[in-house]
C-alpha angles and dihedrals in degrees: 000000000000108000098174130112109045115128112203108220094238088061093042088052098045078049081058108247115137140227087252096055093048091045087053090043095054099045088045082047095246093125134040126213109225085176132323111308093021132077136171128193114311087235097052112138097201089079095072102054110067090220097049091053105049087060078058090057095046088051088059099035088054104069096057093040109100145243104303099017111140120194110245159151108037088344090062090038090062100047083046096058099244120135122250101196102178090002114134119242116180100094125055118238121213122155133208126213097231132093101246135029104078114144142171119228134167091265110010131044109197109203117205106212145128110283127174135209084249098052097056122073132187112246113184092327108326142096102250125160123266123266099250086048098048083044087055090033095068103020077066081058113016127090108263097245089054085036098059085033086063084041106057091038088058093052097033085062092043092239093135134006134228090258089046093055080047105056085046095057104045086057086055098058113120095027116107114283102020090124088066097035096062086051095060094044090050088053101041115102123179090221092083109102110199135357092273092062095049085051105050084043089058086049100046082055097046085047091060103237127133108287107254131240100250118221093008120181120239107216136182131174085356091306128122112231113174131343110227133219089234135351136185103203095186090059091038074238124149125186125199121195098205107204109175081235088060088064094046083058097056102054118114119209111300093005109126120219078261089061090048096053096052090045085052097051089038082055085048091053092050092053087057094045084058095051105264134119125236129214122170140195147193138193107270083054086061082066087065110013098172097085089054086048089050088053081044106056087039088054085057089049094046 
């Protein structure tokens, strides 16, 4: 995650600009204002994605942090590259390793808590916690469905390993939210391939039904024909979680989103011609997942 270009007011004006001129170069949009006292160009189009923004923030919040502070929680999560679907970012997050000291302000939370050499790692320059660490860090705090989301991402980019999570959260145990913690490590699997998919796997649990075989391979006469989001081989029962995202991934050079979604239904066709049902879902159906259950469990019957 990019970091350069925020000028902190106290450096423009020893380079002798003025109030007034940031004031102006802020009104004409010439300046952006990441927070109050640091700005960045007017056009920067890191200010319209969340994730990229809060690295803007980090960047601000940094100079004035502190000897020992190490960049953490969702703040971590974002300089680290792991998605934070539903995670709050207005505030930084950078922890210390002391017993006292946390505190809540309108941009940083500083979290007091142990912290050793080997769970902190460099990114691009800065002290931010490991992988495994900022995993265990916000699945203590997070809702269950971000928090696995955080989780598979983690595993799925090999940034950290089962026994790694495990290790994290065994040296959590006693600190608020371990409970909680261990639950999402137990559930998290690297074969999810996008939030989505974390998440319809979290509602597929909550709904009761048998856990499904994640990526499974859809074979005939020896021959692999499609790899689908979720089966169930025992039910001769597929699921696809159908993100728009998933579509942009699956266009070839010179294939428009139109292309990719025949060659999708001509794949599904293929599936039923090999004896397996099909349901699908989307997001929206995440908000009310019963009615995707229901198609589900007549599918098994089926």
């Amino acid at each position: 995650m990019e970091l350069g270009g925020v000028e902190l007011r106290r450096s423009l004006v020893a380079a002798g600009y003025t109030d007034g001129e940031l004031r102006r170069g802020l009104r004409v949009g010439e300046l952006a204002s990441v927070r109050r006292g640091a700005y960045v160009a007017g056009d920067d189009a890191r200010l319209g994605d969340a994730a990229a923004r809060h690295a803007l923030l980090i960047a601000a919040a940094l100079p004035d942090a502190g000897a020992g502070s190490v960049v953490s929680h969702a703040s971590a999560a974002v300089l680290l590259g792991l998605p934070t679907w539903s995670v709050p970012l207005g505030r930084v997050h950078l922890t210390r390793a002391q017993r006292t000291g946390g505190r809540i302000g309108a941009t940083v939370h500083l979290h007091a808590a142990p912290l050793t050499a080997e769970e902190i790692v460099e990114v691009t320059g800065m002290a931010v916690t490991s992988p495994a660490r900022t995993v265990v860090d916000l699945a203590r705090s997070l809702p269950f469905a971000s928090a696995v989301a955080i989780a598979d991402a983690a595993l799925r980019l090999g940034l950290v390993d089962e026994a790694g999570m495990g290790v994290a959260v065994d040296r959590a145990a006693g600190w608020r939210g371990s409970p909680a913690a261990r639950r999402v490590v137990a559930f998290a699997d690297g074969r999810s391939e996008s939030v989505g998919e974390s998440r319809s796997r979290v509602a597929l649990s909550r709904a009761g039904l048998p856990a499904p075989v994640p990526q499974w391979e859809v074979r005939r006469d020896g021959m692999s024909i499609a790899r689908v989001d979720f089966a169930w081989p025992e039910f001769r029962t597929v699921g696809e979680f159908d993100g728009r995202i998933k579509y942009g991934r699956l266009l070839r050079p010179g294939e428009t989103p139109g292309d990719a979604v025949f060659e999708e239904k001509l794949r599904e066709d293929r599936l039923r011609d090999n004896h397996l049902e099909v349901t699908r879902w989307t997001w929206h159906d995440l908000r009310d997942f019963a009615p995707v259950v229901a198609r589900i469990l007549r599918a098994f019957n089926r």
